[in-house]
C-alpha positions in Angstrom: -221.2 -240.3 -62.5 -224.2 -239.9 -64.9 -222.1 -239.7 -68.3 -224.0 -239.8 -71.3 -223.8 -242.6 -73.3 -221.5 -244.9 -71.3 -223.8 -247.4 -71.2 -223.2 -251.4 -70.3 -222.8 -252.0 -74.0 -220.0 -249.4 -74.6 -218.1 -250.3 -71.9 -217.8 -253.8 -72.7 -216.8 -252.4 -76.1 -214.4 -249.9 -74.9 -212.9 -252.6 -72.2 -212.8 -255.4 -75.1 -210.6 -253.6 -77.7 -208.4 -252.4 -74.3 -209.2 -248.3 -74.3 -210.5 -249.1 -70.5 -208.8 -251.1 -67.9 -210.5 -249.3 -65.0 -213.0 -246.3 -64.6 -209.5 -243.8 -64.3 -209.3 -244.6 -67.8 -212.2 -243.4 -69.0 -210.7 -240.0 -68.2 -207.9 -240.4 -70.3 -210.1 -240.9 -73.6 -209.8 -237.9 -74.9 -206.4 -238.7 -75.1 -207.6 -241.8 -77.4 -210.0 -240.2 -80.0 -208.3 -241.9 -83.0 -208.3 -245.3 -81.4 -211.9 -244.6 -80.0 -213.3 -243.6 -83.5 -212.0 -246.7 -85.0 -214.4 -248.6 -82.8 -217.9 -249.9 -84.0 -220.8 -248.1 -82.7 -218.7 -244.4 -82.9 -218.6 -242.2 -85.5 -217.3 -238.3 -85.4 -220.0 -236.8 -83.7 -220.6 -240.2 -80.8 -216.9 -240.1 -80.4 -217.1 -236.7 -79.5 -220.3 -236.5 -77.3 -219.4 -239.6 -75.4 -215.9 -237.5 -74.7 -218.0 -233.9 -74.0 -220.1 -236.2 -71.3 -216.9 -237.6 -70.1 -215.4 -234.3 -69.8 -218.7 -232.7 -67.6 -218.7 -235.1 -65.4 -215.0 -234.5 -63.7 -217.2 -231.5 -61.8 -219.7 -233.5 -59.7 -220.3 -233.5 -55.8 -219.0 -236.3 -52.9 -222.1 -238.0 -52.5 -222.2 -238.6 -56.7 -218.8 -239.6 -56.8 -218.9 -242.0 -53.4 -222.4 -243.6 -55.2 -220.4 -243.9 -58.7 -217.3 -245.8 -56.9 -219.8 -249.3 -56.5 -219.3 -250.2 -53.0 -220.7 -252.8 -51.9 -223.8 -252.1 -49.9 -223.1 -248.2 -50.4 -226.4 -246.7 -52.1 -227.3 -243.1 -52.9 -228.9 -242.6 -49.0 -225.5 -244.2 -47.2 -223.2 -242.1 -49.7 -225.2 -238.8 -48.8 -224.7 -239.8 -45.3 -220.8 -240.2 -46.0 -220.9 -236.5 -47.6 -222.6 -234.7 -44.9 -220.2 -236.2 -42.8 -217.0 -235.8 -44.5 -215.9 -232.2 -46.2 -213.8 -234.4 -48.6 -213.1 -237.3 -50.2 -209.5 -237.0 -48.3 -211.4 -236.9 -45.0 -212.5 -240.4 -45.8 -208.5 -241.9 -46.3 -207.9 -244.8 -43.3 -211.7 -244.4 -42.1 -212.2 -247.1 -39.3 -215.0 -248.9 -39.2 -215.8 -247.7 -35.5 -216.0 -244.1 -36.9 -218.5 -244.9 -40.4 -220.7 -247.1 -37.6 -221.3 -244.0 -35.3 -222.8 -242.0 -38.2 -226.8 -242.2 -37.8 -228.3 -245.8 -40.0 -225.2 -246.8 -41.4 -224.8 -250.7 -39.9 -221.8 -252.7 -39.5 -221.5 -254.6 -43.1 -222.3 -251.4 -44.8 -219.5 -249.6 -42.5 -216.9 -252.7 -43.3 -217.2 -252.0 -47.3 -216.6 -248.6 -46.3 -213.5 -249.0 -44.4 -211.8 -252.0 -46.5 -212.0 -249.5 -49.7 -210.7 -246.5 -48.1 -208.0 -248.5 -46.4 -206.3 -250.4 -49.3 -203.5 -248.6 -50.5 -204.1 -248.3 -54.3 -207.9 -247.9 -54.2 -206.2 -244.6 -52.6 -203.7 -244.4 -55.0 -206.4 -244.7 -58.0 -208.2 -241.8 -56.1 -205.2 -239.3 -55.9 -204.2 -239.5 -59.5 -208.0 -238.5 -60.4 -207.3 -235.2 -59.6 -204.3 -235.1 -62.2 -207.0 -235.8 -65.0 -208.6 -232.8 -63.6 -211.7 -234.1 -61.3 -212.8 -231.9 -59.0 -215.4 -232.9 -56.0 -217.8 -230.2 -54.2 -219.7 -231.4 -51.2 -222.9 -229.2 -50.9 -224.2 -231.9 -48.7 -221.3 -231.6 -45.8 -223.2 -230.8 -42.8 -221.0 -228.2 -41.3 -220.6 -225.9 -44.6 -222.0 -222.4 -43.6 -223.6 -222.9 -40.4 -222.7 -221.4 -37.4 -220.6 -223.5 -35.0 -223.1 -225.3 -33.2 -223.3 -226.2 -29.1 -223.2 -229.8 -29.9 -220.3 -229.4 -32.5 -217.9 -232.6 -32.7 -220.5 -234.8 -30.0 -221.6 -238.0 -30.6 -224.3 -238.8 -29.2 -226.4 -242.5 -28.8 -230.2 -242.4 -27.3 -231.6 -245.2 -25.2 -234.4 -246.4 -23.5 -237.9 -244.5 -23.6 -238.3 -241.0 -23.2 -240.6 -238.5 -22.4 -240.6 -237.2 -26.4 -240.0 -239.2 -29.7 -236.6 -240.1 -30.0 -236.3 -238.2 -33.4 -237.4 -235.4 -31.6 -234.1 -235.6 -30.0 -232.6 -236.7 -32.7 -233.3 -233.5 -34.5 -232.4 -231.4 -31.8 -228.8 -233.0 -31.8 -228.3 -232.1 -35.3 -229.9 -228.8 -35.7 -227.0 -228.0 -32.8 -224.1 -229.4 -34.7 -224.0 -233.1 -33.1 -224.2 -236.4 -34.4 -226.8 -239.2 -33.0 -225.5 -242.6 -33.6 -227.2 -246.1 -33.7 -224.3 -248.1 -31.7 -222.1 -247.3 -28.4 -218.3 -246.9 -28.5 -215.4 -245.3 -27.0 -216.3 -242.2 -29.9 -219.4 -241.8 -28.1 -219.6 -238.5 -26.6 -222.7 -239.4 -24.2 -225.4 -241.7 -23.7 -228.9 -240.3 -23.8 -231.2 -242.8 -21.5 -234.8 -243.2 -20.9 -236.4 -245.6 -19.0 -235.8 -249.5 -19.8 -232.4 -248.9 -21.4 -231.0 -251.8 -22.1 -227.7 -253.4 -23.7 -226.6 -249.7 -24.9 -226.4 -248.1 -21.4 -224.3 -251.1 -19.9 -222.0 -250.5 -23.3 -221.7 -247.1 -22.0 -220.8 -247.9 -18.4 -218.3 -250.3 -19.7 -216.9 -248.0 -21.8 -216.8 -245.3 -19.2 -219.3 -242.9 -21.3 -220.6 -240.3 -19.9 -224.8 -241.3 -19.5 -227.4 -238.4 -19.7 -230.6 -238.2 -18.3 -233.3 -236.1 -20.6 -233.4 -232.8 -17.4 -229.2 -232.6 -18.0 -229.5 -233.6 -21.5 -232.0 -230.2 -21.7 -229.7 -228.5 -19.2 -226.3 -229.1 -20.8 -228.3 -227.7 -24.1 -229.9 -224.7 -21.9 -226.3 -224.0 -20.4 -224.6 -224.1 -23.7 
C-alpha cells in the first residue's frame, strides 16, 4: 500500500504493544495517537507522519491494493492482471478457480490462492468493513473502462496448434476487440482457435463441446462482426 514509514520494524513494534492485530487496524490508528505516541521510536511529529501516510493511502487503485493483500503467489504482474479483469474488488467475491485460470498467464496454483482468499467468509468480511474506515479503490487498469464495446466483448477465447501468424498476433487482435485469450480449455471457453498440430487443447474442446475455429472463420466471424 506504500505507507511511509511502516516498515518491518514498526510493525513488530506496533503488533508487540497490541495497537495492530491485523492490517484493518492500521486504519484505525488515528483513533490511537495517545497510545501510539507512548511507543518508543515515535515522537509528535513520527506519530503524526506515520498517521498522514496511513491516511493517503486509503485512496489507491485495485491492482495496489490486490498486491498489498500478500497472496500467495500473487505479484504485481498477476494483481494487474486481476484489475484489468475485474472493475472491483466486489467483482472478485466467490471467484472460482475455473474463471481466474481463463484469464491470459495466470496458472492453476496462482489461480487456487486466488480463489481460497476470496472465498473464505471473513477474509470478505475484513474487506467490507475497510470501506467503513473510509478506503476507497479506483481501477484505472480495468480493461473495459472507456472503450467502446468491443466485437469480441465477453469471449473467451484459447489458441492452438500452429498458425499462419504469431499467436500474439492473434492474441492482440482478441484484446484490442474486447475478448479474452486464455492459456487453458473449459466450459467458459467461448471458442477454440486451431492451427495445425493442435494437440490436447482441441480434444478438451471437443469434449467440452466448444465451439473450434479455423484462422479463415476466426478472420470471418471478426470481418462479419
Amino acid at each position: 500500500m506504500d505507507i511511509e514509514g511502516l516498515g518491518e520494524k514498526n510493525v513488530e513494534l506496533l503488533y508487540n504493544h497490541k495497537l495492530i492485530a491485523s492490517f484493518i487496524d492500521l486504519y484505525k490508528l488515528k483513533e490511537n495517537k495517545k497510545q501510539l505516541l507512548k511507543l518508543p521510536r515515535f515522537a509528535e511529529k513520527s506519530a503524526q507522519n506515520l498517521i498522514d501516510a496511513i491516511e493517503k493511502s486509503k485512496k489507491t487503485t485495485l491492482s495496489r491494493f490486490i498486491y498489498g493483500l500478500g497472496l500467495q503467489d500473487v505479484g504485481e504482474f498477476a494483481a494487474k492482471q486481476l484489475a484489468k479483469n475485474y472493475k472491483t474488488l466486489e467483482e472478485l467475491y466467490h471467484v472460482q478457480l475455473e474463471q481466474i485460470i481463463n484469464i491470459k498467464q495466470m496458472g492453476e496454483k496462482l489461480a487456487t490462492s486466488i480463489s481460497e482468499f476470496f472465498n473464505e467468509e471473513e477474509n470478505l468480511r475484513t474487506l467490507a468493513s475497510l470501506k467503513t474506515l473510509g478506503v476507497t479503490i479506483d481501477n484505472p487498469d480495468y480493461q473495459g473502462a472507456g472503450k467502446k464495446a468491443g466485437v469480441f466483448d465477453g469471449l473467451t477465447f484459447v489458441i492452438t496448434g500452429t498458425l499462419s501468424k504469431p499467436r500474439d498476433e492473434y492474441e492482440a487482435l482478441i484484446e484490442q476487440n474486447g475478448g479474452r485469450a486464455a492459456g487453458s480449455v473449459s466450459k467458459k471457453t467461448s471458442y477454440v482457435l486451431a492451427g495445425s498440430d493442435a494437440g490436447s487443447k482441441l480434444e478438451k474442446a471437443r469434449e467440452l463441446g466448444v465451439k473450434v475455429l479455423t484462422e479463415e472463420q476466426f478472420m470471418k466471424m471478426l470481418g462479419e462482426k
